[in-house]
Gaussian input, Z-matrix of N, CA and C with variables (Angstrom, degrees):
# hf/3-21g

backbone

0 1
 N
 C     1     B1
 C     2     B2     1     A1
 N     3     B3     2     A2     1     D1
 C     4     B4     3     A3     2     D2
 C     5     B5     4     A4     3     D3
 N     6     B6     5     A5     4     D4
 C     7     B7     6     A6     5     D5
 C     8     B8     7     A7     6     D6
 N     9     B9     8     A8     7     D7
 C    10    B10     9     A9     8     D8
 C    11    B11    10    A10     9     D9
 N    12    B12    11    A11    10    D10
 C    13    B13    12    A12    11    D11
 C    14    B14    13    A13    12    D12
 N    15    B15    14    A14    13    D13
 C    16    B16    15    A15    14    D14
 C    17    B17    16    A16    15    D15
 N    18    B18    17    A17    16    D16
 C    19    B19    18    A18    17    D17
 C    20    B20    19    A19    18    D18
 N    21    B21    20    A20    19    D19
 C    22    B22    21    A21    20    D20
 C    23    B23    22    A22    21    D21
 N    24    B24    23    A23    22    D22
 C    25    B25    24    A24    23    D23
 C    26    B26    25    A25    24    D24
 N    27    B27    26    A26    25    D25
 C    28    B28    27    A27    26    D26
 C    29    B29    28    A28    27    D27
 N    30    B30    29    A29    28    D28
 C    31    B31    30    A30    29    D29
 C    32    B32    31    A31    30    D30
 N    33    B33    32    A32    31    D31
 C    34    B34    33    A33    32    D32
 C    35    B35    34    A34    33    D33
 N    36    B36    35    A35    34    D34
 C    37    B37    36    A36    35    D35
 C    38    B38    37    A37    36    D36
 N    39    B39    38    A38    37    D37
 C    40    B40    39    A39    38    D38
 C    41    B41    40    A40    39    D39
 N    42    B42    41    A41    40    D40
 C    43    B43    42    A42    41    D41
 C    44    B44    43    A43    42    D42
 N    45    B45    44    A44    43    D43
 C    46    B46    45    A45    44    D44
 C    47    B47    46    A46    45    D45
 N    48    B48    47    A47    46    D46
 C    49    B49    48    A48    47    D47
 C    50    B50    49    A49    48    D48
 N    51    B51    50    A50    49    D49
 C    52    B52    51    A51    50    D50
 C    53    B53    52    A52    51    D51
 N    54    B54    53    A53    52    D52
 C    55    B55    54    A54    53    D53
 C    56    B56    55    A55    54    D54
 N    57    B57    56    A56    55    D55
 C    58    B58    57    A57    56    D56
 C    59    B59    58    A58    57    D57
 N    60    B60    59    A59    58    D58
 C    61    B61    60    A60    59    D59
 C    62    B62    61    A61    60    D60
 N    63    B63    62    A62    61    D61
 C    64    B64    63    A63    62    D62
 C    65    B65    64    A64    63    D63
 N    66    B66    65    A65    64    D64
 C    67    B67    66    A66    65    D65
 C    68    B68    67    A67    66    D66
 N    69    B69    68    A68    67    D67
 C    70    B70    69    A69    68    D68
 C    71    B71    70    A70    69    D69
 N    72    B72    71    A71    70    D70
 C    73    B73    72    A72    71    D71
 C    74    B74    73    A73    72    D72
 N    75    B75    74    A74    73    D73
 C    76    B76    75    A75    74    D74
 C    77    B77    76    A76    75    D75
 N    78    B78    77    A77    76    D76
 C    79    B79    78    A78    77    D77
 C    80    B80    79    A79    78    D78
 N    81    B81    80    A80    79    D79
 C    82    B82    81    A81    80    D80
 C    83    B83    82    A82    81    D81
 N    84    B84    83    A83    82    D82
 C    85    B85    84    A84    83    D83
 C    86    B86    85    A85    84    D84
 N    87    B87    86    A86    85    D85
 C    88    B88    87    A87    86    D86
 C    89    B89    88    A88    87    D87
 N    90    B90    89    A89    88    D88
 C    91    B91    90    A90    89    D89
 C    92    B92    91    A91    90    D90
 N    93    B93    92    A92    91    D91
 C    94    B94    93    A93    92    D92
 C    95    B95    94    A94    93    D93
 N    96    B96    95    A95    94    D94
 C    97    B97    96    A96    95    D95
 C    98    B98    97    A97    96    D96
 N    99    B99    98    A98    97    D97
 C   100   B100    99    A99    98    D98
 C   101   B101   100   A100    99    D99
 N   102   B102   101   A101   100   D100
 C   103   B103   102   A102   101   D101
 C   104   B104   103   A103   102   D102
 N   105   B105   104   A104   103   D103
 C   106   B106   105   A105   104   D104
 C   107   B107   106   A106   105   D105
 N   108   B108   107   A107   106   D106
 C   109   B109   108   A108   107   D107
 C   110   B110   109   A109   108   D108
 N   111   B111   110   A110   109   D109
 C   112   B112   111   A111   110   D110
 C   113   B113   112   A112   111   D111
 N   114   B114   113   A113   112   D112
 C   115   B115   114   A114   113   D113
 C   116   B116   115   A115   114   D114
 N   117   B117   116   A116   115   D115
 C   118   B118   117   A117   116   D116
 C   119   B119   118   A118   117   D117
 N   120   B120   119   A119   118   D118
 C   121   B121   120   A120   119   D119
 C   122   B122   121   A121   120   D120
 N   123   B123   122   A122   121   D121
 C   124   B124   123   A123   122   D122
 C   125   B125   124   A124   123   D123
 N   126   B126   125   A125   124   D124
 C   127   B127   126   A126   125   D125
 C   128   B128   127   A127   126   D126
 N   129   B129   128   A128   127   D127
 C   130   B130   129   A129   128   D128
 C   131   B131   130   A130   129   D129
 N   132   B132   131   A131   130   D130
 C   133   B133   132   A132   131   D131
 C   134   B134   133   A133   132   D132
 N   135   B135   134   A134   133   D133
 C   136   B136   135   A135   134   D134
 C   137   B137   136   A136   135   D135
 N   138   B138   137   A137   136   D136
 C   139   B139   138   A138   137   D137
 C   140   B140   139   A139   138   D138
 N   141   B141   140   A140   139   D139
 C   142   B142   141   A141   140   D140
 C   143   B143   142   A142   141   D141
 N   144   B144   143   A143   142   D142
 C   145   B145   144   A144   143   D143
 C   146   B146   145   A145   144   D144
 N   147   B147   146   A146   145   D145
 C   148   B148   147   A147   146   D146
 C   149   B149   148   A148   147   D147
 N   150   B150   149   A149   148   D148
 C   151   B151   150   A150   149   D149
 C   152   B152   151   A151   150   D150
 N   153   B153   152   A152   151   D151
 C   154   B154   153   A153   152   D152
 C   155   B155   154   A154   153   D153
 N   156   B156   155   A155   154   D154
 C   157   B157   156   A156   155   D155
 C   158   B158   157   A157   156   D156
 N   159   B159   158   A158   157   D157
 C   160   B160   159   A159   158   D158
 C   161   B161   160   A160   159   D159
 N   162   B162   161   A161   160   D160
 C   163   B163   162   A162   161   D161
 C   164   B164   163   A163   162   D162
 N   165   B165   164   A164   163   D163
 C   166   B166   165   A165   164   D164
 C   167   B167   166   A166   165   D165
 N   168   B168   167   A167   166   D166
 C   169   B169   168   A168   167   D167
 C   170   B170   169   A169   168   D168
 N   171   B171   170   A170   169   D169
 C   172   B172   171   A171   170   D170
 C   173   B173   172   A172   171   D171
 N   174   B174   173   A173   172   D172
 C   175   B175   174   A174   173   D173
 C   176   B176   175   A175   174   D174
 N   177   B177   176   A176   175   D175
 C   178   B178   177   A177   176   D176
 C   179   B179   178   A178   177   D177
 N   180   B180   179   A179   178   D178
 C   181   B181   180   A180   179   D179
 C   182   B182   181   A181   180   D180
 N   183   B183   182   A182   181   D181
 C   184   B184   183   A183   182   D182
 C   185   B185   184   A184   183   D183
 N   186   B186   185   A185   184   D184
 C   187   B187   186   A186   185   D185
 C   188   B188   187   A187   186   D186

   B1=1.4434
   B2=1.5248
   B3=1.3698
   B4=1.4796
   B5=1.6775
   B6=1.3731
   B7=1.6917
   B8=1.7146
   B9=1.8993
   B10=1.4054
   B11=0.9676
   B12=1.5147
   B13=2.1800
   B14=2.1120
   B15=1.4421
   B16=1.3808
   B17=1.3456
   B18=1.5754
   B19=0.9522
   B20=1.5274
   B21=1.3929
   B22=1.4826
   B23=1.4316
   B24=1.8641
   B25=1.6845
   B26=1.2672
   B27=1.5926
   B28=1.3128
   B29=0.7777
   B30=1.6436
   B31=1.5399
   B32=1.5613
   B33=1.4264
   B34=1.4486
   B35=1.4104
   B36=0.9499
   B37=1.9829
   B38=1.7617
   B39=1.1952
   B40=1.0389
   B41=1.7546
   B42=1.1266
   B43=1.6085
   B44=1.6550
   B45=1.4183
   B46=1.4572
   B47=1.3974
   B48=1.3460
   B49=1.5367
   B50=1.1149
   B51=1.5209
   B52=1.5783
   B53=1.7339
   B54=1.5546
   B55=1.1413
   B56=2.0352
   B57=1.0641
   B58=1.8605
   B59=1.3286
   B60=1.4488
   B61=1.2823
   B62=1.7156
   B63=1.5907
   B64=1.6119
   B65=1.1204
   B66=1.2999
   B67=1.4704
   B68=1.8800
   B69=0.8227
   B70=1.2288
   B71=1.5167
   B72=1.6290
   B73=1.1255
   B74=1.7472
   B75=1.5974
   B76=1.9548
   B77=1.4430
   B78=1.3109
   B79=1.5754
   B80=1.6649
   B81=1.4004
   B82=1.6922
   B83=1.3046
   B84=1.4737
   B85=1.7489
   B86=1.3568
   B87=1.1423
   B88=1.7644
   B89=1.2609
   B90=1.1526
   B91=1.8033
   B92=1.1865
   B93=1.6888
   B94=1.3036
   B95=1.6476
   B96=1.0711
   B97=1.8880
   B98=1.4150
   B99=1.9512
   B100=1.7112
   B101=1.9028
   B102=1.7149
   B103=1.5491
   B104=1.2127
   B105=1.0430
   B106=1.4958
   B107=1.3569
   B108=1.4404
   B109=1.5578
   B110=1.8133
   B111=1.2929
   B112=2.0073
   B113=1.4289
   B114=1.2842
   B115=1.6321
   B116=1.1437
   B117=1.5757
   B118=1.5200
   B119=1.6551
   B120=1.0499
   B121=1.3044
   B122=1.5417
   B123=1.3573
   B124=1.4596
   B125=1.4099
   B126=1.5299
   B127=1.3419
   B128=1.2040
   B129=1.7280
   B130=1.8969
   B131=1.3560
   B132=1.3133
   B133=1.3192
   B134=1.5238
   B135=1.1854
   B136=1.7278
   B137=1.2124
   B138=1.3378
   B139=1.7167
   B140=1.6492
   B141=1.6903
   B142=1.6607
   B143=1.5747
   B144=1.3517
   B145=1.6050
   B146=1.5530
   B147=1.5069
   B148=1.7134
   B149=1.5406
   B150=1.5056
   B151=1.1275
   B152=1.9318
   B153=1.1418
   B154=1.3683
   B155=1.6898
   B156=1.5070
   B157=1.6332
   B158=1.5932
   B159=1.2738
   B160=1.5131
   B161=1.9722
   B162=1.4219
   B163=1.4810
   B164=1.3453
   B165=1.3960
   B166=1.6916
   B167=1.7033
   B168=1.0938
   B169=1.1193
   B170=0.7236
   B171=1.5210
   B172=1.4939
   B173=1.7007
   B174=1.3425
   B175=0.9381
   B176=1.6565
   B177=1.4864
   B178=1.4462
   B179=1.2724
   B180=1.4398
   B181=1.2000
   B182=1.4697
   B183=1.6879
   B184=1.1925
   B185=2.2585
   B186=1.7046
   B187=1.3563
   B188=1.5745
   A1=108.05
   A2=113.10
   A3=116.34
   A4=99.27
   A5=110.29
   A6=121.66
   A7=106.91
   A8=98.01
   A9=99.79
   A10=141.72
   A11=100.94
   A12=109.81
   A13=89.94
   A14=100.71
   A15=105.82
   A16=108.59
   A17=128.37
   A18=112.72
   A19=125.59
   A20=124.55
   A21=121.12
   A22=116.33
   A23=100.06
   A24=97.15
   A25=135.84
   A26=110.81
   A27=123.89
   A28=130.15
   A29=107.41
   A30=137.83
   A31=96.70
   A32=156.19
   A33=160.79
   A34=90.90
   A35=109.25
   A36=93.75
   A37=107.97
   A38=112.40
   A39=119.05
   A40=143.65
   A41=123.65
   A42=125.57
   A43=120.52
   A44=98.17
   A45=104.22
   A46=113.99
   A47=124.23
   A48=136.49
   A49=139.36
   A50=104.65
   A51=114.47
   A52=109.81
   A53=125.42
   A54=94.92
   A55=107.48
   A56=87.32
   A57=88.12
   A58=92.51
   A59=123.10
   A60=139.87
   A61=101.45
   A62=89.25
   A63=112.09
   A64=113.42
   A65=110.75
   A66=113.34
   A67=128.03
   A68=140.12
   A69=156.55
   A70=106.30
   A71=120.43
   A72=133.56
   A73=100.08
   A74=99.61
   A75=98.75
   A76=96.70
   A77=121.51
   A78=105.29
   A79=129.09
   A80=84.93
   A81=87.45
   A82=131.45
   A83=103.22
   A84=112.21
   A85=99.34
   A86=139.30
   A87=120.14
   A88=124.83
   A89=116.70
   A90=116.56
   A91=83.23
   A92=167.16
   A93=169.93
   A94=112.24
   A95=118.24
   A96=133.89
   A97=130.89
   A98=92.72
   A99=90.14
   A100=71.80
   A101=121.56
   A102=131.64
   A103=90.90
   A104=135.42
   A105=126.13
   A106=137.43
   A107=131.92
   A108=121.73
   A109=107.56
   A110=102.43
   A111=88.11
   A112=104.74
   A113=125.80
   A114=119.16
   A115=113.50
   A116=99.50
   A117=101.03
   A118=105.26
   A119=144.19
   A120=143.58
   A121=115.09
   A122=108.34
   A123=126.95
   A124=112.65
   A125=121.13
   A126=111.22
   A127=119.43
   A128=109.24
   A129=125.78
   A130=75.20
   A131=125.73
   A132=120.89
   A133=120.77
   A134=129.80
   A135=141.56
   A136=132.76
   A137=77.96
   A138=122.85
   A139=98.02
   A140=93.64
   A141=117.68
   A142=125.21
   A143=80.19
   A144=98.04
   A145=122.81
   A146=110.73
   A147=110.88
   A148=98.79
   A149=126.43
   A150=127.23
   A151=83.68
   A152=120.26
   A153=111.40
   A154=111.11
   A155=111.62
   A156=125.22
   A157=84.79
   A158=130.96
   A159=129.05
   A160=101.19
   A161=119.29
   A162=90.46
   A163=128.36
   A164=105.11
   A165=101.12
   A166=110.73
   A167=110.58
   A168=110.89
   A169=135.74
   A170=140.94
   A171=149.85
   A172=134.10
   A173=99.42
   A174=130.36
   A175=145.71
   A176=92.30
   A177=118.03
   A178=109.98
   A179=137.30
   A180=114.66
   A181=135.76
   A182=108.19
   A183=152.91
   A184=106.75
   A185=86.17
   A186=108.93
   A187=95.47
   D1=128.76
   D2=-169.98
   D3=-82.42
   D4=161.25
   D5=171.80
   D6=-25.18
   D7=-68.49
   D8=175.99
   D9=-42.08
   D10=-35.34
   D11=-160.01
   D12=-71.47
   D13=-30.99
   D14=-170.94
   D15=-69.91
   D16=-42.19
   D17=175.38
   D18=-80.46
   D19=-16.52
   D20=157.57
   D21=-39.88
   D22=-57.48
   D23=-176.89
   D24=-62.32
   D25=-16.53
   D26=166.37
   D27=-50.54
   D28=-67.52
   D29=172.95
   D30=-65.62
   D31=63.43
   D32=-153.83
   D33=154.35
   D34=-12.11
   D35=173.77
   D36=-76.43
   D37=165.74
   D38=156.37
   D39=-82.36
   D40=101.35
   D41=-147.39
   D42=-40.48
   D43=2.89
   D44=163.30
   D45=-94.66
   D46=-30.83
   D47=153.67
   D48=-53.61
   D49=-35.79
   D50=156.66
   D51=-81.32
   D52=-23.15
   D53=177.49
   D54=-77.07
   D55=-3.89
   D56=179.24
   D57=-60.61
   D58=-90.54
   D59=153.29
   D60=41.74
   D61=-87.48
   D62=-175.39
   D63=-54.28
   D64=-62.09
   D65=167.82
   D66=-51.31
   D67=-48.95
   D68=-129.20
   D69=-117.61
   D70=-70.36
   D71=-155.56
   D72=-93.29
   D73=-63.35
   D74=176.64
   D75=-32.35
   D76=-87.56
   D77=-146.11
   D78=-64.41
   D79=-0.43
   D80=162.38
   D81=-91.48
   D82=-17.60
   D83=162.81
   D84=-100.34
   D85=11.34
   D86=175.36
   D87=-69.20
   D88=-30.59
   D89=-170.55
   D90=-98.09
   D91=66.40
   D92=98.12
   D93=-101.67
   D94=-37.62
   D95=169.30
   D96=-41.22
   D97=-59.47
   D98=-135.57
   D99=-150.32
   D100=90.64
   D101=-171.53
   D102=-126.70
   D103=-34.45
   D104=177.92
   D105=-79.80
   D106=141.97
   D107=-169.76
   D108=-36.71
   D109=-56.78
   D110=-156.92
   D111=-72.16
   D112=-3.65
   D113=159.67
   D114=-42.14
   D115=-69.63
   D116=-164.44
   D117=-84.12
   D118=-20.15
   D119=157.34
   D120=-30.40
   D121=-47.49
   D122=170.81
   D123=-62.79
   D124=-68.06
   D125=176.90
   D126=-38.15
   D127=-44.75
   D128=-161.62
   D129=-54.20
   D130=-81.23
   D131=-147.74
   D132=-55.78
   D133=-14.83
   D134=160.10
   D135=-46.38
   D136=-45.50
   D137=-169.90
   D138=-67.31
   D139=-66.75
   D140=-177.37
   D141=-32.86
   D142=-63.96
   D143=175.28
   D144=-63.93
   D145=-27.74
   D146=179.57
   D147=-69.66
   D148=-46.32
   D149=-145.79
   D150=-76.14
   D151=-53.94
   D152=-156.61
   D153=-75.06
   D154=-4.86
   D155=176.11
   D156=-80.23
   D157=-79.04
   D158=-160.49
   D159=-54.36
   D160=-30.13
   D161=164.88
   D162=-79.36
   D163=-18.86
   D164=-177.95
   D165=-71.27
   D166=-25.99
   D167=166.77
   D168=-83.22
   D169=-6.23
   D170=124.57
   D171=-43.79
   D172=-24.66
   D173=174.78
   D174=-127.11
   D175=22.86
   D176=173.51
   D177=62.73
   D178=21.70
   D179=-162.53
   D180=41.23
   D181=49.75
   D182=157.62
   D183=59.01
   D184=34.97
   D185=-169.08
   D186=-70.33

């Protein structure tokens, strides 16, 4: 299965399947995956952005 065919099927999962996905499968390939700075730079930033979307929205966007 090429990169793509994998990422079609992903993205064709169902968002309870991808949260399996996230949950389940990433951290069992992570410490073999993602060793280099812009790996995790990338996650940070995933990460980053959810946390600071769920405060703005708690907080009106500091209205």
């Amino acid at each position: 299965m090429t990169f793509q065919e994998l990422k079609a099927a992903v993205m064709g999962l169902s968002v309870e399947d991808q949260k399996r996905l996230i949950t389940e499968v990433i951290p069992t390939i992570w410490s073999k995956a993602c060793l280099d700075d812009q790996c995790l730079l990338k996650v940070r930033e995933l990460v980053d952005e959810d946390t600071v979307k769920k405060y703005r929205a708690q907080n009106m966007g500091g209205i």
